[in-house]
mmCIF file of the C-alpha atoms, coordinates in Angstrom:
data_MODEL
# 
_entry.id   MODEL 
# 
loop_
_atom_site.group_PDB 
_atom_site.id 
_atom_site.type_symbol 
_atom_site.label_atom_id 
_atom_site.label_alt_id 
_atom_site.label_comp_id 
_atom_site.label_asym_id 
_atom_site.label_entity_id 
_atom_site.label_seq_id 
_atom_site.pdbx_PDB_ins_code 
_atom_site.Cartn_x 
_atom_site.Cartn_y 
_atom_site.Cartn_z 
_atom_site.occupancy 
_atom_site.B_iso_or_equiv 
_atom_site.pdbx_formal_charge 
_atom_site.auth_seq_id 
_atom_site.auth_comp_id 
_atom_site.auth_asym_id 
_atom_site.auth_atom_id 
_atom_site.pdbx_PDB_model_num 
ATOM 1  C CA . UNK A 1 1  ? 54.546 192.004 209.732 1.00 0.00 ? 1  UNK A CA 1 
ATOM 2  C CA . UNK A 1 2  ? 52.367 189.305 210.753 1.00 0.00 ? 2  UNK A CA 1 
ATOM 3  C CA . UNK A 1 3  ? 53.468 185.490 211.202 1.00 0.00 ? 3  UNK A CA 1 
ATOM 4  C CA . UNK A 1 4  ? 50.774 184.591 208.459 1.00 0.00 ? 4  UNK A CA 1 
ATOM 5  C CA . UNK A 1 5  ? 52.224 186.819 205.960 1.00 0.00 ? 5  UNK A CA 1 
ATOM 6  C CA . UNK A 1 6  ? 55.821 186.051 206.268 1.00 0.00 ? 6  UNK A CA 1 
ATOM 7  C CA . UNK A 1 7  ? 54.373 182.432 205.940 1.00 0.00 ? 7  UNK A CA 1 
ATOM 8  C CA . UNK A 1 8  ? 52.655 183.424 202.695 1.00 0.00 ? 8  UNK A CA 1 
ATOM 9  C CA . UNK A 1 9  ? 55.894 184.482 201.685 1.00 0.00 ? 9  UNK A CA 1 
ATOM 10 C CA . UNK A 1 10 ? 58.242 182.188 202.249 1.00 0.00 ? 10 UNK A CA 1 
ATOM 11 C CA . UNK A 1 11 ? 55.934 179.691 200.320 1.00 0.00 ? 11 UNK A CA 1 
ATOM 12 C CA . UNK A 1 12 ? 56.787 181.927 197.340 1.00 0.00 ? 12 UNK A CA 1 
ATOM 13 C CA . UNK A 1 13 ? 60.548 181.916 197.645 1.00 0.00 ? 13 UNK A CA 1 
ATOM 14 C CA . UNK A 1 14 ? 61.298 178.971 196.005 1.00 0.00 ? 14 UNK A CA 1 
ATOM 15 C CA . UNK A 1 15 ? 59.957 180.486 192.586 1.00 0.00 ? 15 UNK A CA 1 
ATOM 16 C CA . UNK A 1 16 ? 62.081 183.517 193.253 1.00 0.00 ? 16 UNK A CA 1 
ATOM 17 C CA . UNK A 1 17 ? 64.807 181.272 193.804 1.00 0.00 ? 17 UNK A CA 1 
ATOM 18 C CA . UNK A 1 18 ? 64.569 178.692 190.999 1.00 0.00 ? 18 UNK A CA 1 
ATOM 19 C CA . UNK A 1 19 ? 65.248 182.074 188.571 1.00 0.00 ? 19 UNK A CA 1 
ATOM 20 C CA . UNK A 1 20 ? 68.275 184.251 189.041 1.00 0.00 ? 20 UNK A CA 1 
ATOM 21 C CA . UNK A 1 21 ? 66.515 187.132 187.422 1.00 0.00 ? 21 UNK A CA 1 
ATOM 22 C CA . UNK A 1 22 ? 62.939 188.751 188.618 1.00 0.00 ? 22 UNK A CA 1 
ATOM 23 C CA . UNK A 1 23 ? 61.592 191.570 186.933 1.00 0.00 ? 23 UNK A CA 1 
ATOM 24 C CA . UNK A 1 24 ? 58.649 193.713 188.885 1.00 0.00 ? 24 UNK A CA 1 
ATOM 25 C CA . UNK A 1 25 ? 56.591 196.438 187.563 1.00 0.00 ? 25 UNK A CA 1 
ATOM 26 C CA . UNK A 1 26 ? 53.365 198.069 189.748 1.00 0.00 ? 26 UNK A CA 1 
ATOM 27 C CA . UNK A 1 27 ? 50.867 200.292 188.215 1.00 0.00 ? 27 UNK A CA 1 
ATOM 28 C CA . UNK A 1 28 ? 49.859 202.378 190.930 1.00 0.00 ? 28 UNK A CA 1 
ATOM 29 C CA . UNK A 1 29 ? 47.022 203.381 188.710 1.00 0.00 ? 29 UNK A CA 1 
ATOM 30 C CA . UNK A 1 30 ? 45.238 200.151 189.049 1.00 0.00 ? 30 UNK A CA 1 
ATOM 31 C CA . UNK A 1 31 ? 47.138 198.386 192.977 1.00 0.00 ? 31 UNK A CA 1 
ATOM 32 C CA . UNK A 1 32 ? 48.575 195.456 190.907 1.00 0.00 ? 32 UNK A CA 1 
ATOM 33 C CA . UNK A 1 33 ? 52.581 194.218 190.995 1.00 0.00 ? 33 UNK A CA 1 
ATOM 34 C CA . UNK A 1 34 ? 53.604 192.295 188.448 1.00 0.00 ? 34 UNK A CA 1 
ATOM 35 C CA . UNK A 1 35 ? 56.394 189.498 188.836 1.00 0.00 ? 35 UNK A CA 1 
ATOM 36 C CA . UNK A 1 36 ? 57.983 188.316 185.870 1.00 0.00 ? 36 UNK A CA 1 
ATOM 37 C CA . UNK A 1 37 ? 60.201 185.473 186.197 1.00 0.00 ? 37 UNK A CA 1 
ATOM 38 C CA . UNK A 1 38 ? 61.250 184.720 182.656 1.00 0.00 ? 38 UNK A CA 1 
ATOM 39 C CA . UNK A 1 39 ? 61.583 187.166 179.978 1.00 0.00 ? 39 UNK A CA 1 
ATOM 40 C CA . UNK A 1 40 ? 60.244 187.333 177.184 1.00 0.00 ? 40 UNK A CA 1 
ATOM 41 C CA . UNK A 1 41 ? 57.029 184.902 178.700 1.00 0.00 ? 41 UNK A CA 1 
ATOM 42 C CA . UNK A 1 42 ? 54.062 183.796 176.717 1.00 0.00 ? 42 UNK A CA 1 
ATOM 43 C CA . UNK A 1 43 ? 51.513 182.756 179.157 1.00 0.00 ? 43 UNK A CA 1 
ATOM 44 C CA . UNK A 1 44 ? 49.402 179.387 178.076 1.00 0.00 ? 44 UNK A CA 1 
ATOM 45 C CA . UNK A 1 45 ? 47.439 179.381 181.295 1.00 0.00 ? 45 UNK A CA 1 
ATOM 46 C CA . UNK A 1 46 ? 46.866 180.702 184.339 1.00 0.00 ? 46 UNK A CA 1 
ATOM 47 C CA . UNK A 1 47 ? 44.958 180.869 187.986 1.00 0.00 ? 47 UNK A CA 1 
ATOM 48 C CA . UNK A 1 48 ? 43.726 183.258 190.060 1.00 0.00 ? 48 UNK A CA 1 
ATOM 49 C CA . UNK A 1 49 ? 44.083 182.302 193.924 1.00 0.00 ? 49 UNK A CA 1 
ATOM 50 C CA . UNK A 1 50 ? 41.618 182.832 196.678 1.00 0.00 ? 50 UNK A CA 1 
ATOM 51 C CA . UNK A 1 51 ? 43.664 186.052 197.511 1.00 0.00 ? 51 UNK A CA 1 
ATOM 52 C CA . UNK A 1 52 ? 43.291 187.690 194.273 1.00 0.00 ? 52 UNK A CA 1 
ATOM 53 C CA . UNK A 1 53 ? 46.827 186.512 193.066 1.00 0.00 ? 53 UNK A CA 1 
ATOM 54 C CA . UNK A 1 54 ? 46.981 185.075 189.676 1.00 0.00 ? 54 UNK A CA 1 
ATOM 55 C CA . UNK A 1 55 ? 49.733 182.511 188.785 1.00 0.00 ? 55 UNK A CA 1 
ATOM 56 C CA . UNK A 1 56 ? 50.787 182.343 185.450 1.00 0.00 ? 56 UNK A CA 1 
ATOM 57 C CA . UNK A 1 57 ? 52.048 179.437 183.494 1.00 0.00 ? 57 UNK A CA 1 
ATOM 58 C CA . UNK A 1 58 ? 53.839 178.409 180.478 1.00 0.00 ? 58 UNK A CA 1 
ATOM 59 C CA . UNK A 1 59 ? 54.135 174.418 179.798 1.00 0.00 ? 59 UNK A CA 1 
ATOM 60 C CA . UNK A 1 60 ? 52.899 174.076 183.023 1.00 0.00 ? 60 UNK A CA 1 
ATOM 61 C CA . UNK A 1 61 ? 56.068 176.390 184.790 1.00 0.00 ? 61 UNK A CA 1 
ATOM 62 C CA . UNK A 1 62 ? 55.125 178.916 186.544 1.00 0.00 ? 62 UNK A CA 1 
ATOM 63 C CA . UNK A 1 63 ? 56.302 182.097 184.762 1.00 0.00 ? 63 UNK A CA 1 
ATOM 64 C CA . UNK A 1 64 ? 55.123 185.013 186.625 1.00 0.00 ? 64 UNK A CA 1 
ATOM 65 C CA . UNK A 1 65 ? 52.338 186.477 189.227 1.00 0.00 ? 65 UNK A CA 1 
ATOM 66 C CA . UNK A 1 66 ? 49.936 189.208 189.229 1.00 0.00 ? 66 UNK A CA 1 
ATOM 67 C CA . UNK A 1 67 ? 49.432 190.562 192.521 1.00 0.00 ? 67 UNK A CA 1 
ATOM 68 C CA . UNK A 1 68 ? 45.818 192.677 192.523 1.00 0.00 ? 68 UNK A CA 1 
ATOM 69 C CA . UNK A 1 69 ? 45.470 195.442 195.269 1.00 0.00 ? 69 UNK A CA 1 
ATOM 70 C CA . UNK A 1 70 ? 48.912 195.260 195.841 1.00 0.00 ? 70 UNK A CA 1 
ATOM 71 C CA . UNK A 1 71 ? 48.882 198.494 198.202 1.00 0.00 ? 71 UNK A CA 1 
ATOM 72 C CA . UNK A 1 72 ? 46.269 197.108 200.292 1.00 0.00 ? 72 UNK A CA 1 
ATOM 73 C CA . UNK A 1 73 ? 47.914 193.844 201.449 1.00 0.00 ? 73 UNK A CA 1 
ATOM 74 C CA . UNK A 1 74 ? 50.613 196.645 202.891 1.00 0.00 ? 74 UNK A CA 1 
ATOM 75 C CA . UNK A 1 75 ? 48.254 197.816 205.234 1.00 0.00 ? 75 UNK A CA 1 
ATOM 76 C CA . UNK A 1 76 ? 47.557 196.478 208.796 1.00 0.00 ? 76 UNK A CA 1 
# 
């Protein structure tokens, strides 16, 4: 694993670690992992990032993320 993306991750751990519970799902049908940080969520915004990640938020937390070609970010 490359420096950059163990970088990229440890600037997500803080959301993992805010929550005690995370719920995943991936549809290998379509590449995308979804992160679910509270259940049940209701979304009132969200952002896609320049890596195809999209951040969702409810009352301005962040709720979950929706990781597109999820299987592709695997590969060297």
């Amino acid at each position: 694993m490359e420096a950059t993306e163990l970088k990229e991750m440890t600037n997500a751990l803080p959301y993992f670690l805010a929550h005690k519970t995370v719920w995943a799902h991936y549809d290998s049908e379509v590449d995308v992992l979804y992160l679910h940080f509270k259940k049940p969520n209701h979304a009132d915004n969200s952002e896609m990032t320049e890596d195809e990640i999209i951040i969702r938020y409810e009352n301005k937390d962040i709720i979950g993320m929706t990781i597109l070609n999820a299987s592709q970010r695997l590969q060297n």
